[in-house]
Every structure is written in C-alpha cells, then in structure tokens.
C-alpha positions in Angstrom: -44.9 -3.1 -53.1 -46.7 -6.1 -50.8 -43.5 -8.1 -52.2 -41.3 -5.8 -50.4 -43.4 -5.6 -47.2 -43.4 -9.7 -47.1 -39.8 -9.5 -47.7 -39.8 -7.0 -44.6 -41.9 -9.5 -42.4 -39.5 -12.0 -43.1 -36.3 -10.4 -42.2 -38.4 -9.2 -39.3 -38.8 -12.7 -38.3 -35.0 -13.8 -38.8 -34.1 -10.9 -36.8 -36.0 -11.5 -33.6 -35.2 -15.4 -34.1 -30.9 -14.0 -34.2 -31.5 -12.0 -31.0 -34.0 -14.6 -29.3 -30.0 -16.2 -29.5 -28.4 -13.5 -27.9 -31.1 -12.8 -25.5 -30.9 -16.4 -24.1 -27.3 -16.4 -24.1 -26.8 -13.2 -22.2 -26.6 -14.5 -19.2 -23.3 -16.9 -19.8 -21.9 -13.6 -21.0 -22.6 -11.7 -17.8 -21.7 -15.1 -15.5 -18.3 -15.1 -17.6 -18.0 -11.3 -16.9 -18.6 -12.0 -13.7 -16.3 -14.6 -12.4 -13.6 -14.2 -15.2 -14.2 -17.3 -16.5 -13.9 -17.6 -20.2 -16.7 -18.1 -22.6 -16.2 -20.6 -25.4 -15.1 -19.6 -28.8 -18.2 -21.9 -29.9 -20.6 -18.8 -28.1 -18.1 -16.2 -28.9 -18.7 -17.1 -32.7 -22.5 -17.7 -32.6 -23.3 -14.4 -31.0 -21.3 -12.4 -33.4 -22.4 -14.0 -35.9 -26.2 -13.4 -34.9 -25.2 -9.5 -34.4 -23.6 -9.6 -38.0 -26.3 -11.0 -39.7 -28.7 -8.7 -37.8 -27.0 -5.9 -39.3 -26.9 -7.3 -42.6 -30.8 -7.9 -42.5 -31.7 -4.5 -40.7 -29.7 -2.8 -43.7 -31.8 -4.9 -46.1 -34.9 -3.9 -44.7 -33.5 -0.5 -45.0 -33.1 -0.5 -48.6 -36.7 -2.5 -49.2 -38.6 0.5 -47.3 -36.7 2.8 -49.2 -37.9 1.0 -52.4 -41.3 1.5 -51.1 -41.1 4.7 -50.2 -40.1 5.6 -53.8 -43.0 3.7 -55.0 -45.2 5.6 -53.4 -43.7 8.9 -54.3 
C-alpha cells in the first residue's frame, strides 16, 4: 500500500511539473488568440503533449487508488 501512495506522490509531482508548462505558456496562447498571430508548432506540440501525458498519469493514479482502495477492503 505505501508503494502505491509513493507512486501517487510521484505522478503528483510530474503532473504539476506538465502544467507548471502550460501554466507559463498560457499567455503566448491568449497573445496568439489575441492578435491572430500563429503559435509555433514547437508550442503547439509541447502543450499537447503535457495535456496528454497528464491524462495518462491522472488515469494511472486512478488505477493505483483503486488498488488501494481494494487493499483496504
């Protein structure tokens, strides 16, 4: 059980690190919004690519708290 909790805290800790990205990059994305100027595919890619792996680690930490849950049980 502590191995899946330590697991948690470590996807945890990607996660905020993936959206301490998109949090910092929000702004270009509103500017581009903005004035219609283009973002770059290089920022295009990196923020999806943050929000996909987000998703991948928050369904991760899904299953683990499951796991726990049945452990308890």
């Amino acid at each position: 059980m502590k191995e899946n909790q330590e697991l948690v805290n470590e996807k945890e800790g990607a996660i905020l690190e993936l959206k301490a990205i998109l949090f910092s990059t929000d702004y270009k994305v509103l500017r581009a919004y903005e004035t219609g100027v283009p973002l770059k595919a290089e920022l295009i890619e990196l923020r999806a690519n943050a929000r996909a792996e987000i998703n991948r680690l928050e369904g991760e930490i899904e299953e683990l708290r499951e796991e726990v849950n049945e452990e308890i049980l």
